[in-house]
C-alpha positions as CSV (number, residue, x, y, z in Angstrom):
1,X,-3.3,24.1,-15.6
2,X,-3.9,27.7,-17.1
3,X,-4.4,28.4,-21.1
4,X,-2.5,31.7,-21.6
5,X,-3.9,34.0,-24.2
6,X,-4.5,37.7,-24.9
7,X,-7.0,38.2,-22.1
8,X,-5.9,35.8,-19.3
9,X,-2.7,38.3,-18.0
10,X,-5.4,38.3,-14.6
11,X,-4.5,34.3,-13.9
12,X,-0.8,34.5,-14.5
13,X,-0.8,37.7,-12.2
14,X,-2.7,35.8,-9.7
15,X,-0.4,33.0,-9.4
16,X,2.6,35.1,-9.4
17,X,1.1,37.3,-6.7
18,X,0.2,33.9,-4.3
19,X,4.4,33.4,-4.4
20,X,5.2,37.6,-3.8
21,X,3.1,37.0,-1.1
22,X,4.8,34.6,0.4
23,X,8.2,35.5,-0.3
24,X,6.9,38.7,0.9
25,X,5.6,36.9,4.5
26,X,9.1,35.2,5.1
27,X,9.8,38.5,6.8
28,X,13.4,37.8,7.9
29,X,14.4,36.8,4.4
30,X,12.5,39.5,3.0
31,X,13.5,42.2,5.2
32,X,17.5,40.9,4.5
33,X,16.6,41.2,0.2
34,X,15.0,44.6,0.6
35,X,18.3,45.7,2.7
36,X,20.9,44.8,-0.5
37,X,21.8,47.3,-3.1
38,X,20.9,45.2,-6.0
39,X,19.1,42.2,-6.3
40,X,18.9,39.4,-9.1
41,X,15.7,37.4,-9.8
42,X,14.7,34.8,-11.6
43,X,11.2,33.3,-12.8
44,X,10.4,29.9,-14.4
45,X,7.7,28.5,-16.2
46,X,6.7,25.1,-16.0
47,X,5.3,23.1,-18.8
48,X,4.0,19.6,-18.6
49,X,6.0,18.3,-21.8
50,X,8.6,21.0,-21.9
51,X,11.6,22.4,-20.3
52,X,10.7,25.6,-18.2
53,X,11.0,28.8,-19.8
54,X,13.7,31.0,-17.7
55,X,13.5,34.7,-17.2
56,X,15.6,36.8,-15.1
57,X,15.7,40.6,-14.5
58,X,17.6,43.2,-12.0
59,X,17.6,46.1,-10.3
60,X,17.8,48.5,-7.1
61,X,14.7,47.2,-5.3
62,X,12.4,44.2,-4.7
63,X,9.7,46.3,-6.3
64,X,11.3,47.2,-9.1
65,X,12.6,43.8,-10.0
66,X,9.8,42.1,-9.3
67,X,7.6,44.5,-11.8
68,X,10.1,43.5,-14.4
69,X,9.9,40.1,-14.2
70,X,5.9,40.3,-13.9
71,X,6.4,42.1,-17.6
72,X,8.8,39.6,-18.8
73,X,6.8,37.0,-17.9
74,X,3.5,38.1,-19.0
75,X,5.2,39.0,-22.3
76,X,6.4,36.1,-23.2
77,X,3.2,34.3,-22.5
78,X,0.6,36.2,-24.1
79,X,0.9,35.1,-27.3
80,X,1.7,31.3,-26.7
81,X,-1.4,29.0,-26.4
82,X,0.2,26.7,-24.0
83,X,-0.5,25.2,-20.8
84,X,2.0,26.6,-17.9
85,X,1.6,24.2,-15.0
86,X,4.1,26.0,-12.4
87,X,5.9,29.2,-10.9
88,X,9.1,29.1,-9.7
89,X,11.1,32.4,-8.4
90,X,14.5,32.2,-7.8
91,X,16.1,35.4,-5.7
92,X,19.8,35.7,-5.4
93,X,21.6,35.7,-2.4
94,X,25.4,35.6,-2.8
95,X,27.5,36.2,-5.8
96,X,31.2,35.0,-6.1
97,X,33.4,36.2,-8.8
98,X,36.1,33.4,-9.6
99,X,38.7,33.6,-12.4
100,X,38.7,31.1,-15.4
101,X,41.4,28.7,-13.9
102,X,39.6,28.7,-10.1
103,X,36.4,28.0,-12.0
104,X,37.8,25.3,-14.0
105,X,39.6,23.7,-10.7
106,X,36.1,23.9,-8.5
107,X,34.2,21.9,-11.7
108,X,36.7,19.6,-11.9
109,X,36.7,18.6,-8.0
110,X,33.2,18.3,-7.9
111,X,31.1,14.9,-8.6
112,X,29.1,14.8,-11.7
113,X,25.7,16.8,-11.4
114,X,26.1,17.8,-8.2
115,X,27.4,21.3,-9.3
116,X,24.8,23.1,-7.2
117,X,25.1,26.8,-7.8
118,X,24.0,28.9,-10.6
119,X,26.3,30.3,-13.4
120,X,26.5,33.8,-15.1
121,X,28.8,34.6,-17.5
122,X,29.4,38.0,-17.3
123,X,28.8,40.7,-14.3
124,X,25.6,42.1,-15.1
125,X,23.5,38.3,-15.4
126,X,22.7,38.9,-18.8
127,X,24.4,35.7,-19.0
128,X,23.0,33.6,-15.5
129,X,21.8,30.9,-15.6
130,X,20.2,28.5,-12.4
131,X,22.3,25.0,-11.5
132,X,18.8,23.8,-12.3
133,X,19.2,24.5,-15.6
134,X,22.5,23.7,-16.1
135,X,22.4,20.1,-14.3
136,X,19.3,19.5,-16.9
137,X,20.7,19.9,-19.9
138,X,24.5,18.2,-19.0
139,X,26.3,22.1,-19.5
140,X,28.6,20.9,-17.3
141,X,31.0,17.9,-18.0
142,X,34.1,16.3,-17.3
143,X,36.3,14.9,-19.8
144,X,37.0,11.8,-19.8
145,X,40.6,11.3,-20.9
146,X,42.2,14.6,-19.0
147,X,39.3,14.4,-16.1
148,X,38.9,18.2,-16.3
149,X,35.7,19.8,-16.1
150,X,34.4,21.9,-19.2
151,X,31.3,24.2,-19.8
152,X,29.4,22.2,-22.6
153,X,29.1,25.0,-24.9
154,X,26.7,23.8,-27.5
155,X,24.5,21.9,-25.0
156,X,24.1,25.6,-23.7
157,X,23.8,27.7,-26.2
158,X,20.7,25.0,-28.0
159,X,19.1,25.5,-24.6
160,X,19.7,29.1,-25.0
161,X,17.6,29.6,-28.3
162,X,14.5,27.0,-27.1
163,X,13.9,28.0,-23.7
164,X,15.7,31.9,-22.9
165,X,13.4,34.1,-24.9
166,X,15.2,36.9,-26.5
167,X,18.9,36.1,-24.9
168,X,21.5,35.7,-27.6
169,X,24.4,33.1,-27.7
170,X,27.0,33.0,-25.2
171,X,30.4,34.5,-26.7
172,X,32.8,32.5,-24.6
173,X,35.8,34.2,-26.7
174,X,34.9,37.3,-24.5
175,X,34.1,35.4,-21.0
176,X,37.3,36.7,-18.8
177,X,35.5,35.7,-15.3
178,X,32.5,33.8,-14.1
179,X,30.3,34.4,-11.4
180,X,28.7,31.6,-9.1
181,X,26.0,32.7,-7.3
182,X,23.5,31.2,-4.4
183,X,19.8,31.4,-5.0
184,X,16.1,31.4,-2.2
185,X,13.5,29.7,-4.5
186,X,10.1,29.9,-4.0
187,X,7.8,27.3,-5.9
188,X,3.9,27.5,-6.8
189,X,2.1,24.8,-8.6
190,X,-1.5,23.3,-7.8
191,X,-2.7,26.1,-5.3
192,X,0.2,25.6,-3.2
193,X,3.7,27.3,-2.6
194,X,6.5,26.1,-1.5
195,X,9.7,27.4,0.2
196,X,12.4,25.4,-1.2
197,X,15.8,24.5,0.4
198,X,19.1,26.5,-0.3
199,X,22.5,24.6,0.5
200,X,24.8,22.4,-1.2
201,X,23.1,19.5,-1.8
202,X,19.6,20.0,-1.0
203,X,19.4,23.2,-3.3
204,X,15.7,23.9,-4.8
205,X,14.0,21.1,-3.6
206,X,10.7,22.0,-1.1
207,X,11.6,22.4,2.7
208,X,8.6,20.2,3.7
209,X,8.7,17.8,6.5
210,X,9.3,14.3,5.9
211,X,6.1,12.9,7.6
212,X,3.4,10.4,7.2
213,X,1.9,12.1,4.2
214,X,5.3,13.0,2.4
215,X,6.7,9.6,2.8
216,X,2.9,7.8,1.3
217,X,2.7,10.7,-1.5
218,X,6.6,9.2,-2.6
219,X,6.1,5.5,-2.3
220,X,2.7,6.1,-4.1
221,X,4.1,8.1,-6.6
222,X,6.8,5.8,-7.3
223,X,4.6,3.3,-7.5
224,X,2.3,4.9,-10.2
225,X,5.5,5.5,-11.7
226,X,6.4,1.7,-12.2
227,X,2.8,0.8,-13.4
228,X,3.2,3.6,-16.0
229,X,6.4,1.9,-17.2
230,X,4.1,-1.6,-17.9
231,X,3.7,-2.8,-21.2
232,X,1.2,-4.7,-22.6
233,X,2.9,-8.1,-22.6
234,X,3.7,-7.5,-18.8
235,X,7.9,-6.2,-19.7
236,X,8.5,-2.8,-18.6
237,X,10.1,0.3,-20.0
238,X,13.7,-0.2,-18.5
239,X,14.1,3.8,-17.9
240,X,15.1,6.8,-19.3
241,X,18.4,9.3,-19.0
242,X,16.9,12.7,-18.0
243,X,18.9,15.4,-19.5
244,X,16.9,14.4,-23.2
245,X,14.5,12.1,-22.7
246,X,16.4,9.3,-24.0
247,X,15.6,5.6,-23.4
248,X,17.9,3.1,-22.5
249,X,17.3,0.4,-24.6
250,X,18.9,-2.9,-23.2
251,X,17.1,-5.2,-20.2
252,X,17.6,-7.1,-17.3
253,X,15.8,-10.0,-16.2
254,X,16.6,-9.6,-12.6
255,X,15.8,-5.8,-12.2
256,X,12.6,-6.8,-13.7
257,X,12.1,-9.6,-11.2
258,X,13.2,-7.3,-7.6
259,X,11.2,-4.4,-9.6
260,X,8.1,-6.4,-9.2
261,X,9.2,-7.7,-5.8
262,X,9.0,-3.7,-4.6
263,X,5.9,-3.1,-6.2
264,X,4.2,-5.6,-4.4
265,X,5.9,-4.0,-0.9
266,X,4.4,-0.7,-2.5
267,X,1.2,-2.2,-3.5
268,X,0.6,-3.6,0.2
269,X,0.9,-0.4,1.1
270,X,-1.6,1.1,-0.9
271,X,-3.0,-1.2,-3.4
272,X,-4.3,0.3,-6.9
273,X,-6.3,-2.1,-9.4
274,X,-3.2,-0.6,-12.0
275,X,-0.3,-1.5,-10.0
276,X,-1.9,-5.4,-9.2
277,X,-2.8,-5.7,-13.2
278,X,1.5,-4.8,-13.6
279,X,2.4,-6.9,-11.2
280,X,0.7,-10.2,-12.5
281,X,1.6,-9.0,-15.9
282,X,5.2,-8.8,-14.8
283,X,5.2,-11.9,-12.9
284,X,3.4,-13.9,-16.0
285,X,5.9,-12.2,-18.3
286,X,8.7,-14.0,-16.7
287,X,7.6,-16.9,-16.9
288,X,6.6,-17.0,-20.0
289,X,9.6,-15.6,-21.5
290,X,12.6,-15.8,-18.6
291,X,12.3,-19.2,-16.8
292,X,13.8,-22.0,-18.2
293,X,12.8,-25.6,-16.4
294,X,14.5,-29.1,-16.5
295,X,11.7,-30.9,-16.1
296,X,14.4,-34.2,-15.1
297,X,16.0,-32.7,-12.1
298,X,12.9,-31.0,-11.4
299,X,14.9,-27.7,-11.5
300,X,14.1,-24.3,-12.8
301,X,16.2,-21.0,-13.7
302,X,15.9,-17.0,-15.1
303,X,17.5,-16.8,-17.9
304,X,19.3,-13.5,-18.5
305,X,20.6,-11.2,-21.6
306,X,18.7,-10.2,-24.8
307,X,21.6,-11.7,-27.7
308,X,20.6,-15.0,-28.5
309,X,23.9,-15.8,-28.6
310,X,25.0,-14.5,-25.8
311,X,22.3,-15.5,-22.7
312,X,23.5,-16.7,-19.1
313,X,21.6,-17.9,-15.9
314,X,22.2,-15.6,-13.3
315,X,22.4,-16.6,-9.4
316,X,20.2,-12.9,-8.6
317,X,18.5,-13.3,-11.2
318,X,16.8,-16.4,-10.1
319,X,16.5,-15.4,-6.0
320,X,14.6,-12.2,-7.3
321,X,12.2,-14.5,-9.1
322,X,11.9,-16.4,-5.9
323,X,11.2,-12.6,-3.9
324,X,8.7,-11.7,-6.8
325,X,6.8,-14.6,-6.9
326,X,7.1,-15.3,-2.8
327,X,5.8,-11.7,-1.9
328,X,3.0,-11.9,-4.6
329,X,1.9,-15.1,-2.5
330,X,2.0,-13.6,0.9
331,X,-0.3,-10.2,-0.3
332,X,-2.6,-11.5,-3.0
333,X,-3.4,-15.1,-0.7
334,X,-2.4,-17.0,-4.0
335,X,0.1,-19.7,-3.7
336,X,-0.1,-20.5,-7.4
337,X,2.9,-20.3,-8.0
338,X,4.8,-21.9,-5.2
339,X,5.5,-25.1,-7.4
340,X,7.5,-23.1,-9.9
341,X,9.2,-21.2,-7.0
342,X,10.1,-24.3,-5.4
343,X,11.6,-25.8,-8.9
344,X,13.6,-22.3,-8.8
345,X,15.0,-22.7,-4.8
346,X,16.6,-25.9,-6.0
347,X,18.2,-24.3,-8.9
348,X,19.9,-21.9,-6.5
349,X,20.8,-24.8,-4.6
350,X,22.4,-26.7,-7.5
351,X,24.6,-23.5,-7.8
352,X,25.6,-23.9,-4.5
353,X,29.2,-25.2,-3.6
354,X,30.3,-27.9,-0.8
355,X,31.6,-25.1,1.6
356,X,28.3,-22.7,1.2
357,X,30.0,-20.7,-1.4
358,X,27.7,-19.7,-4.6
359,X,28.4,-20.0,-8.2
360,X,27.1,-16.8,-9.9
361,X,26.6,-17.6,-13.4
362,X,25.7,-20.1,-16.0
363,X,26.2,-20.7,-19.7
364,X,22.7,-21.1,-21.2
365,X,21.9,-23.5,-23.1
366,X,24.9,-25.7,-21.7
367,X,24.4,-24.7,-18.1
368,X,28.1,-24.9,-17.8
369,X,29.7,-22.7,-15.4
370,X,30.9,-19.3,-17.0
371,X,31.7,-17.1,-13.7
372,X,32.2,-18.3,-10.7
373,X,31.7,-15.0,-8.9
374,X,30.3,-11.5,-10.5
375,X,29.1,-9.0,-7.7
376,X,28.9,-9.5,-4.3
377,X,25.1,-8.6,-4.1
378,X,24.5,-12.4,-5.4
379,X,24.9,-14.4,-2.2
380,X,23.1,-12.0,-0.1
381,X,19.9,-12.2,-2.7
382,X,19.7,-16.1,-2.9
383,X,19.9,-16.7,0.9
384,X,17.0,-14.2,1.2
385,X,15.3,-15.9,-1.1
386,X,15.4,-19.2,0.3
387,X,14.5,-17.7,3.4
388,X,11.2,-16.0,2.4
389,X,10.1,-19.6,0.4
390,X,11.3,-21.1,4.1
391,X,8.7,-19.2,5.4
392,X,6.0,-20.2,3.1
393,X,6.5,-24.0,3.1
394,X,9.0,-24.9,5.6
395,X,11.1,-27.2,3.3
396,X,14.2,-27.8,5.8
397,X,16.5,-27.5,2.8
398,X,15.9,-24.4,2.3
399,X,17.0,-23.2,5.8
400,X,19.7,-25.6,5.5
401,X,20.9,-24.3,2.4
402,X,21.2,-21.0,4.0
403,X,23.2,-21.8,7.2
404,X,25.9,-24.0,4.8
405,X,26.3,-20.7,3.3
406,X,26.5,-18.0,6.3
407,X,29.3,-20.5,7.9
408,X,30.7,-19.5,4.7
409,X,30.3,-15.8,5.0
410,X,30.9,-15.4,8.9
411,X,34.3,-17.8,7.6
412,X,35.5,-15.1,5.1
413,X,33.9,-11.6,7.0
414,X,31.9,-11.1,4.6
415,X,29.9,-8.6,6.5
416,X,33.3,-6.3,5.6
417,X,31.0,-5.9,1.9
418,X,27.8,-4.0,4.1
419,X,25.2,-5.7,1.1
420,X,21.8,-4.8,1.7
421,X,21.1,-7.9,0.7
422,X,22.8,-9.3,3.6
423,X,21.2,-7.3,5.6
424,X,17.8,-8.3,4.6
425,X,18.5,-12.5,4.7
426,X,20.3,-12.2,8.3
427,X,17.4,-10.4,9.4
428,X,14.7,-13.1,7.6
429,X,17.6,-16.1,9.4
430,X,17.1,-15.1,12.8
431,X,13.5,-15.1,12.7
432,X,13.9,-18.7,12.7
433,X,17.3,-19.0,13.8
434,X,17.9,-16.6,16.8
435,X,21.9,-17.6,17.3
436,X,24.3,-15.3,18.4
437,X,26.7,-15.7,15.5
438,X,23.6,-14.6,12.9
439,X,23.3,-11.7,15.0
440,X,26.7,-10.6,15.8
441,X,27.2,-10.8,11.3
442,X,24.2,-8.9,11.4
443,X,25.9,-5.9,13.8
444,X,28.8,-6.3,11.5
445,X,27.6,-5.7,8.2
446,X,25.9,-2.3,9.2
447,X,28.3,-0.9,12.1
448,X,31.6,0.4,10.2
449,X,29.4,1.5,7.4
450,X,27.5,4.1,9.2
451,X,29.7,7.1,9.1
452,X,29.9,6.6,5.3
453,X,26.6,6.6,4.9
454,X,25.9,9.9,7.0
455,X,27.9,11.9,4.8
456,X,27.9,10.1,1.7
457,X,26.6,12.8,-1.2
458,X,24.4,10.2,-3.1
459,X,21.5,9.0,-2.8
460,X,22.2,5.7,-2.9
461,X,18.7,4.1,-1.7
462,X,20.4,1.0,-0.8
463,X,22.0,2.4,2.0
464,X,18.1,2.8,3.9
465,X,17.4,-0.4,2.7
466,X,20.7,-1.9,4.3
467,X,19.9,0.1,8.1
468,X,16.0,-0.7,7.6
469,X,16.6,-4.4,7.9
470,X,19.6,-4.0,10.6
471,X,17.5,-1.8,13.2
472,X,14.7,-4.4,12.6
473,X,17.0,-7.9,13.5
474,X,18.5,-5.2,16.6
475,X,15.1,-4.8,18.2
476,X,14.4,-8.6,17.9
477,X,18.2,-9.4,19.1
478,X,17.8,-7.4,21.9
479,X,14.4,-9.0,22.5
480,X,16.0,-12.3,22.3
481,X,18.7,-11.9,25.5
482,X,21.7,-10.6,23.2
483,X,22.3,-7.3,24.7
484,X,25.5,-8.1,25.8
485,X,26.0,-7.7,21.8
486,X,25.9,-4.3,21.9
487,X,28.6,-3.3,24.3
488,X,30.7,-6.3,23.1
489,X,31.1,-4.8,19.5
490,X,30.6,-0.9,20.5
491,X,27.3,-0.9,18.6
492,X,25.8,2.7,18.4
493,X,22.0,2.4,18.6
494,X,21.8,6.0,18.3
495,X,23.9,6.1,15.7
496,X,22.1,4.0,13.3
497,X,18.8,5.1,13.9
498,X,20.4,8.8,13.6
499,X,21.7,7.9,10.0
500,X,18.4,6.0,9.3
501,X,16.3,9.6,9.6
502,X,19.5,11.6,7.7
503,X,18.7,9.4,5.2
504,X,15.5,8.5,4.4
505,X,15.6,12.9,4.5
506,X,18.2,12.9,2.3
507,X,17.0,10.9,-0.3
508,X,14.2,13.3,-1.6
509,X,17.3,14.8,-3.2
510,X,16.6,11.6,-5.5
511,X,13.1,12.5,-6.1
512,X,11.8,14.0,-9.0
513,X,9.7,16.7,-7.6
514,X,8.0,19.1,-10.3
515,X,10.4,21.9,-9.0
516,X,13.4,19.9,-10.4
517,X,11.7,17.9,-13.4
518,X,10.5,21.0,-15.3
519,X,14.1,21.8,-16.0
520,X,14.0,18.4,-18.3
521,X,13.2,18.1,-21.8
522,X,10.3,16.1,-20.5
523,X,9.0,16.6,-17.3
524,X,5.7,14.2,-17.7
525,X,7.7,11.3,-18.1
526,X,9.9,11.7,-14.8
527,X,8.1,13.7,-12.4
528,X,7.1,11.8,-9.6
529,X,10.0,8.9,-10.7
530,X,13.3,8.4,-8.3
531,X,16.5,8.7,-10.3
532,X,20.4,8.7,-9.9
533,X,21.8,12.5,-10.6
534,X,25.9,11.5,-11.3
535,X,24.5,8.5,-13.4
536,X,22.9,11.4,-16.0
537,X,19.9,11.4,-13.9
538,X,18.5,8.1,-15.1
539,X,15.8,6.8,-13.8
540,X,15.9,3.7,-14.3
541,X,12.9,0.9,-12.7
542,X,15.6,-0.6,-10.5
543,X,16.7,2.5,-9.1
544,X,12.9,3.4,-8.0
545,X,12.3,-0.6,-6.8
546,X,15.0,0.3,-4.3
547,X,14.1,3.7,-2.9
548,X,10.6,2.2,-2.7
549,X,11.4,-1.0,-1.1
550,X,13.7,1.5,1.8
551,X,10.6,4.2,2.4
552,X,8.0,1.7,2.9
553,X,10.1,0.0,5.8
554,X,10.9,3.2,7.0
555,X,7.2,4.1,6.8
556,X,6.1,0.9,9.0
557,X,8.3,1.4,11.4
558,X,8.9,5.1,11.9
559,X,5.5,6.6,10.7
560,X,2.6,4.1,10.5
561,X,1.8,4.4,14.0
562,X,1.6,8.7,13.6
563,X,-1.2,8.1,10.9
564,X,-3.6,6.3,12.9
């Protein structure tokens, strides 16, 4: 971090100079900028509590524009006794000049947040401003009764007067076209510079490979993030929407339960003295506050929902328990709380129905039945769970349990719903139960869901999680003498392990590097955190449990072996 004052123009210069020179060293790019007959760039400063501070400049030649910005820069820095933590340049590359209506139409089709080109408002840029920068501060919106998109003019013009030094309002009254434009960044923070991606969806995130180092530096960083979120009494901060820092304010007792279950997958893979204190915490938290036992049927449950008059027992909510506390007995050698676990199994089995089917939520107190079924995810979660405890103590009811309810799922396809979840138990059954009806479900509840995923624009992280555990039960299928599998259903190895890489890749788009969290009213609190860009950006501790719980399988099987 640099303290800017009256005499320290020499370290800003510096910094600035280590990205000219490597925009300057991508020769083709630079030799393509130097060729147009105008060029537009931008520079932003990073702050470690702050949104960046945007400055732009033009004119006839790299040099030119380039000593503009420098001045700009400098000038708006030499007086403010603040830390800048990053560089970012932005050069234009493609300008397209669209008419209200066309604008208006193009907004409109497009998914929330994933806007990915920059804006100006007039033809000269005085008005341009980076997607970044619009995506961070929600200027573009969608109504929700006529479904048409709309420039948020007073989200942009209280950006405007914080973070554009100098740049007056936008007078929309006078705005006749727009003008969309494609940008090259090139980010410097930490003694390092980065070429960033340009594109439609990957636009301004680094073009680094996604390795052995990348993949530990974002499971460890999610990881930190979690333990950050701990409190005291072992609860967490349930997450944040992006745009303005705010917090979301209700809870859930099973995020809390699978968010613990992925921080011990995380914390195997690199244990901290931090993240173990937040996981016992977490763990001891639930049970002090979340478990409710009948200590006459020997039975135990989650409870869910923070109105007293308004609390249920919920079927996931209890198998994530069972994952939690399971996982925290197979890494930390410490079966302590097995006995509660197995009080917990036999509450999932008391929700269980004569034909397999689950019942997915209680009334509490009365423990009468108030949904039958809620989301599919349920059933998938509870069979796992029996299935990891199976594999502790080897209690037959548990595995019985769990084939009563796949003759129920293989009875009603339920592979057609391609739940992770599923995913994850079929590939924990046939471990122990190596039929070919267990695998053939298996091949189901991944195969017609591939294409999807391929192209599908979020980042879902569910999606890796889902192929992660299906190319694991393939290798083992295949192992076990049920090739002939493969041709009967027109499997495509290739396929999955294709989309596997695509995206595992792709989901860095979901990753709060610091070249996308300065845009945010507060970077400190996000970068390094996973979030979901058309849900506001929120980050929320169940969105990182999953794109942690997907990166360290893909790290164990696709990289481990590269970093020995």
């Amino acid at each position: 971090m640099i303290t800017i004052d009256k005499v320290s123009y020499p370290y800003f210069k510096e910094h600035l100079e280590h990205l000219k020179k490597n925009i300057i060293e991508d020769s083709e790019f630079f030799q393509h900028i130097n060729s147009q007959p105008a060029l537009d760039i931008f520079l932003s400063i990073g702050f470690e509590d702050k949104r960046a501070t945007v400055l732009n400049a033009s004119g006839k030649s790299f040099s030119q524009v380039w000593s503009n910005i420098e001045n700009l820069g400098y000038s708006y820095l030499k007086n403010l006794r603040e830390m800048f933590i990053s560089l970012k340049i932005d050069i234009v590359t493609k300008v397209t000049p669209l008419g209200i209506t066309e604008f208006i139409h193009r907004i409109t089709k497009t998914k929330k947040n994933y806007f990915r080109q920059g804006i100006s408002f007039n033809k000269d840029f005085k008005h341009a401003f980076l997607e970044q920068e619009l995506n961070g501060n929600a200027v573009i919106q969608i109504d929700p009764e006529t479904k048409r998109g709309f420039i948020h003019e007073r989200n942009l013009q209280n950006y405007i007067s914080k973070h554009r030094p100098k740049l007056k309002p936008v007078n929309f009254k006078a705005v006749e076209k727009v003008y969309i434009f494609e940008t090259q960044g090139y980010f410097y923070e930490s003694g390092k510079c980065y070429k960033l991606h340009d594109g439609v969806y990957d636009n301004g995130r680094r073009n680094t490979p996604l390795n052995a180092e990348e993949v530990s530096m974002l499971v460890n960083e999610g990881q930190k993030y979690l333990t950050g979120l701990s409190k005291p009494n072992g609860k967490f901060v349930y997450g944040f929407f992006s745009y303005f820092d705010k917090a979301i304010k209700h809870y859930n007792s099973l995020r809390h339960c699978s968010t613990i279950y992925s921080m011990i997958e995380a914390y195997e893979f690199q244990p901290t003295e931090e993240a173990a204190e937040a996981i016992v915490k977490g763990i001891q938290y639930l049970i002090r506050q979340k478990v409710y036992i009948d200590e006459e049927k020997n039975i135990a449950y989650v409870i869910d929902g923070e109105n007293p008059d308004n609390k249920e027992i919920k079927l996931g909510a209890i198998a994530a328990a069972i994952l939690a506390m399971t996982k925290y007995t197979e890494v930390f050698n410490d079966a302590q709380y097995i006995p509660l676990t197995q009080k917990l199994a036999r509450g999932i089995i008391h929700m269980q129905q004569g034909n397999g089917k689950f019942i997915h939520i209680l009334d509490y107190p009365s423990l009468a039945l108030k949904e039958a079924f809620r989301i599919v995810y349920y059933d998938g979660e509870a069979c796992f769970a029996l299935m990891r405890l199976y594999k502790i103590d080897r209690d037959e009811q548990w595995l019985h349990a769990v084939e009563k309810a796949f003759e129920y799922f293989i009875e009603s396809s339920h592979w057609k719903y391609h739940d992770h979840w599923l995913s994850y138990c079929t590939n924990e059954l046939t471990l122990y139960k190596p039929e070919r009806k267990y695998y053939q479900f298996g091949l189901q509840n991944v195969q017609n869901r591939l294409d999807y995923i391929y192209k599908r624009v979020t980042t879902y992280p569910t999606f890796l999680e889902l192929m992660m555990a299906a190319y694991q039960m393939v290798d083992r299928m295949k192992a076990d003498g049920y090739n002939d599998l493969i041709d009967e259903l027109d499997f495509d190895e290739s396929k999955l392990e294709a989309t596997i890489h695509r995206r595992a890749e792709y989901q860095r788009n979901g990753f709060f590097y610091q070249e996308l969290a300065m845009y945010f009213k507060n970077p400190k609190r996000i970068v390094g955190s996973f979030f979901i860009r058309h849900h506001s950006f929120r980050t929320r501790i169940d969105d990182v449990e999953h794109y942690l719980s997907g990166y360290c399988a893909y790290y164990d099987l696709f990289l481990k072996a590269s970093k020995r």
